[in-house]
C-alpha positions, 0 to 999 in steps of 0.5 A, a space after each residue: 457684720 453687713 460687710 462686702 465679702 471679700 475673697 481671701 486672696 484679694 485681701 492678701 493682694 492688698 497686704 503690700 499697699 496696706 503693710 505700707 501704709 501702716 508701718 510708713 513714718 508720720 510724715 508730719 506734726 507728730 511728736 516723738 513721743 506720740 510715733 513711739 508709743 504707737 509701735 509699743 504694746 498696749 500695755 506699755 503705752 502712757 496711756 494704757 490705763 487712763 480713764 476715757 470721759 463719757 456722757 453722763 447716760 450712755 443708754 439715753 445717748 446712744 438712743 439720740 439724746 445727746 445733751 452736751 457733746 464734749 471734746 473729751 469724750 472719747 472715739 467711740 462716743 463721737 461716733 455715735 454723735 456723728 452718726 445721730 447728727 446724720 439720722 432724721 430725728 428720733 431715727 434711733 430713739 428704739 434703735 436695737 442695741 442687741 448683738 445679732 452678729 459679728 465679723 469674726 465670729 459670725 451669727 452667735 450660737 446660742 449659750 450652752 446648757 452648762 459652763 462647758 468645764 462642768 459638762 466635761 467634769 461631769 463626763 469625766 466622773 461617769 469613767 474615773 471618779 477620782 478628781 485630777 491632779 490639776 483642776 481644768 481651767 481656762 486660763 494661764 496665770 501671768 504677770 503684766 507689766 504696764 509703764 508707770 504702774 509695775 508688775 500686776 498678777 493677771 490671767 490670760 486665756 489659754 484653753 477655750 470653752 470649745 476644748 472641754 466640749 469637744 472633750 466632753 462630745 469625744 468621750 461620749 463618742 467612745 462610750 458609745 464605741 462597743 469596740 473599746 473596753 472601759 480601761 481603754 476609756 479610763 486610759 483615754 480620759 487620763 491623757 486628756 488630764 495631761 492635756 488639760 493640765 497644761 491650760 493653767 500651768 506655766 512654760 517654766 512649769 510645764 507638765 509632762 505629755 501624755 503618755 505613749 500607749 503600748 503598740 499593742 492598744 486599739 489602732 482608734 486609741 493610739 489615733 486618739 492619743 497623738 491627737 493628745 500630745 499634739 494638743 498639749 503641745 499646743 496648749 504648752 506653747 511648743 506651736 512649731 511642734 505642735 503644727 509638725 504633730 498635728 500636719 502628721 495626723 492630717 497627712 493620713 487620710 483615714 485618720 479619725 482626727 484628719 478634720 480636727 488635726 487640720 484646723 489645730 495645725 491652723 490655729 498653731 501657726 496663729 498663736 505661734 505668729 501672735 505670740 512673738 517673746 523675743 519682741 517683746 522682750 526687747 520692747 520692754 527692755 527698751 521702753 521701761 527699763 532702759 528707758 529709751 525714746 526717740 531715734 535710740 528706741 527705734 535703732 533698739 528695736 528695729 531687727 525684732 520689729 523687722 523678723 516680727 514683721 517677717 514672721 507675721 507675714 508668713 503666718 498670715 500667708 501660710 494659714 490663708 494658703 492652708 485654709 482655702 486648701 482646707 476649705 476645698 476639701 469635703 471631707 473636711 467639713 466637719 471643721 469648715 466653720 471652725 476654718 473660716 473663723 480662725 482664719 477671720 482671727 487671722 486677720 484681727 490678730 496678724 494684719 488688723 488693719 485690713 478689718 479695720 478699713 473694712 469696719 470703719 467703712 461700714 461705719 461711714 454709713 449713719 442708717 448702718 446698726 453698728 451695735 446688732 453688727 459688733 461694728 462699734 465694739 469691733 472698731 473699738 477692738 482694732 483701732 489700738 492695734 493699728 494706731 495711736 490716739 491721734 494718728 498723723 502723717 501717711 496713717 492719719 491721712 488714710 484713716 481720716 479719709 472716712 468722714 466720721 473719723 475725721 471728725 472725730 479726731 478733729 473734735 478730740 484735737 481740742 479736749 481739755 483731757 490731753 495731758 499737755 494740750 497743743 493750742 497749735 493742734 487745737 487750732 489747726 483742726 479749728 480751721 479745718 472743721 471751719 472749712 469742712 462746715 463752710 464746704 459742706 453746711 454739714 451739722 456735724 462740722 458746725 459743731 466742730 466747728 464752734 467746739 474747737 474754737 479755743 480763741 473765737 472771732 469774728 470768722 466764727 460768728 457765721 456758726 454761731 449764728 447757723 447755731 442758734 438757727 437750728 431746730 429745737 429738736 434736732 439732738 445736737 441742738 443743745 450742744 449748738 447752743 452751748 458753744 454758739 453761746 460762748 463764741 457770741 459772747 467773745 464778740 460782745 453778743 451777751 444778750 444773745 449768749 444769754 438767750 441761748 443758754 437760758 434756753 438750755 437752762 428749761 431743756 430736759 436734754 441736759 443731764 444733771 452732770 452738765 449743768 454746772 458747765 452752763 452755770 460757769 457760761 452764764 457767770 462769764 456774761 
């Protein structure tokens, strides 16, 4: 992603003012439902599983051709029509939509030969043809509980990709070693199995660690094989072990697996600060089973959310601390890339609002490709974990400084989608879309402006004439249009609302799906 790099300490100093910022309570028109469910798991919200209206040919959509914008779509597709609606026309007509890079993940690397299971499966039979006893795996199975809808079998991830390639690449390291023996190969191969069956085993169910190798073994052997019990201590959950194993390792400077070690004590004081069991275990005893709302939900979970925050904070400081040290040192290269990118994880996962900011900066610039970038899809993985829906009060304030999200929230104030709509947010963001227009002479806000006229009169009629003033071949001229037309004919203007929507009738921007919107305007007139 094309974004300012900033240092790692400067983003740590703004961890105070932001933390602030995100944890201080809406300071206005916020019902007590909507402030709850901010705070609660993804899965927990109402909402977690409401499907999100869109247009009707996203390809055609994303290369400019916006047909009917309409105030139920959903953040992502309001971005982009505010983005073309700042372009000159056709700007993103052959616009590349191909992934180039990502914030976290920087260039992509290209796709591997072979899924990296195979290729580890397909070493480890050249030393012990045997299958073993657990099938590797990527995942964990688990259960999920979402509000509403009970419990679902699910499979998280638990060991990655990466795993059984640096597993596969370490065997080949030993087969090419001519001061081991082939049994202490096959010995190598058998702790690795114990690792690996814990990818896919349960906490309840934990299998055991692999085992302890006699003192009379290879020095390079028994080097190995505590870099294998702290890896399964990792993949059992036990992180806090884990990291205390791994820093043991790290602490012996000629130890073949010093670099790896490093980055494994990293990643363990992630998963241990991500994956907080007590919070959301009283989350969950408090929203869904005791079903508490309100002033009792928040005294219910304030101590864990308060030690959550703590936790989180330490982790975030530790493995930022850990990764500059780390990535200071030479002989650790071998791992570097590995460091920043689990410390760019850190941030997702412990403080996403610091990437967030950051990505919806970048957004506010309309010539800014926010697909080769991951921009988009990046926002559209962050933003549920720092707010909800529809932010209000301190939060609201801060996010809608960046005009693209203003508008977006301004349009979705108004959709038809909401599940008890608020005429007094509707309106509000009417007049704030009014003023915005009259302000700027901003198309985007015209638009937002007619949309959210829910009761037009004649403080509108200025739009609606702008409306059906602009250009043909402009990609917001058809929803101008649509919209003008409804406000001309609650001033009595039929003729001209039947013109406009006579002129979209003939237009090929508009998708079948949406005809029957201007056939039910028309029967109005």
């Amino acid at each position: 992603m094309n974004m300012p790099r900033t240092p790692l300490r400067r983003l740590c100093i703004a961890l105070a003012t932001l933390g602030g910022l995100m944890l201080a309570a809406p300071g206005h028109a916020a019902s007590a439902a909507a402030e709850d469910e901010s705070r609660l798991p993804d899965s927990l919200r109402s909402d977690y599983v409401e499907p999100i209206n869109g247009p009707a040919d996203n390809r055609a959509y994303a290369h400019g051709t916006l047909g009917l914008i309409q105030s139920n779509y959903g953040r992502a597709s309001l971005f982009v029509a505010w983005r073309v609606m700042h372009l000159p026309v056709g700007a993103v007509a052959r616009e590349s939509h191909r992934r180039q890079s990502d914030w976290v993940r920087g260039v992509p690397t290209p796709p591997p030969a072979e899924d990296e299971i195979a290729t580890w499966s397909k070493a480890r039979a050249a030393w012990v043809p045997q299958a073993p006893n657990v099938p590797p795996s990527y995942f964990r199975p688990a259960k999920l509980k979402v509000s509403g809808f009970g419990e679902m079998d699910i499979e998280v991830g638990q060991c990655g990709p990466d795993a059984y390639a640096f597993a596969a690449r370490t065997l080949g390291g030993l087969v090419a070693d001519a001061s081991l023996k082939d049994a202490d190969r096959r010995t190598w191969v058998a702790g690795q199995d114990a690792v690996f069956a814990r990818c896919s085993a349960t906490v309840k169910k934990m299998p055991a660690l692999p085992a302890l190798l006699p003192a009379r073994a290879p020095a390079k052997l028994k080097a190995l094989n505590a870099y294998q019990r702290a890896a399964a201590l990792f993949y059992g959950d036990e992180f806090v072990a884990a990291r205390e194993a791994f820093d043991a390792i790290a602490a012996v400077p000629d130890h073949p697996m010093r670099p790896w070690a490093t980055l494994g004590a990293l990643r363990s004081l992630l998963r241990d600060g991500v994956r907080d069991t007590e919070r959301e275990a009283v989350f969950e005893d408090a929203w869904t089973r005791r079903q508490l709302r309100g002033a009792e939900f928040k005294a219910a979970v304030a101590e864990p959310a308060a030690r959550h925050g703590a936790r989180v904070e330490a982790a975030f400081k530790a493995i930022d601390a850990r990764a500059k040290a780390a990535l200071a040192d030479a002989m650790l290269a071998p791992v570097h890339e590995a460091i920043r990118y689990t410390a760019r994880r850190a941030f997702v996962q412990l403080m996403p609002g610091i990437p967030l900011r950051m990505t919806m900066t970048a957004m506010e610039r309309p010539e800014f490709n926010p697909y080769e970038s991951s921009a988009l899809d990046f926002f559209q993985e962050l933003y549920p974990m720092v707010a909800p829906d529809r932010p209000t009060g301190v939060l609201g304030e801060a996010l809608r400084r960046h005009a693209w999200f203003d508008f977006v929230v301004t349009v979705q104030g108004c959709s038809d989608a909401q599940k008890a709509q608020d005429a007094s947010v509707c309106d509000a963001e009417h007049l704030h879309a009014l003023a915005r227009w009259q302000e700027t002479k901003d198309s985007a806000w015209l638009l937002a402006a007619l949309m959210t006229a829910r009761q037009p009169s004649a403080a509108d009629a200025p739009a609606a004439d702008a409306a059906r003033a602009v250009a043909v071949d402009r990609p917001e001229w058809a929803s101008l249009q649509f919209h003008a037309a409804r406000v001309l004919r609650a001033q009595g203007r039929g003729a001209e609302a039947r013109a406009a929507l006579d002129a979209l009738a003939t237009s090929p921007v508009v998708h079948k799906r949406d005809r029957p919107l201007l056939e039910a305007e028309r029967r109005g007139l």
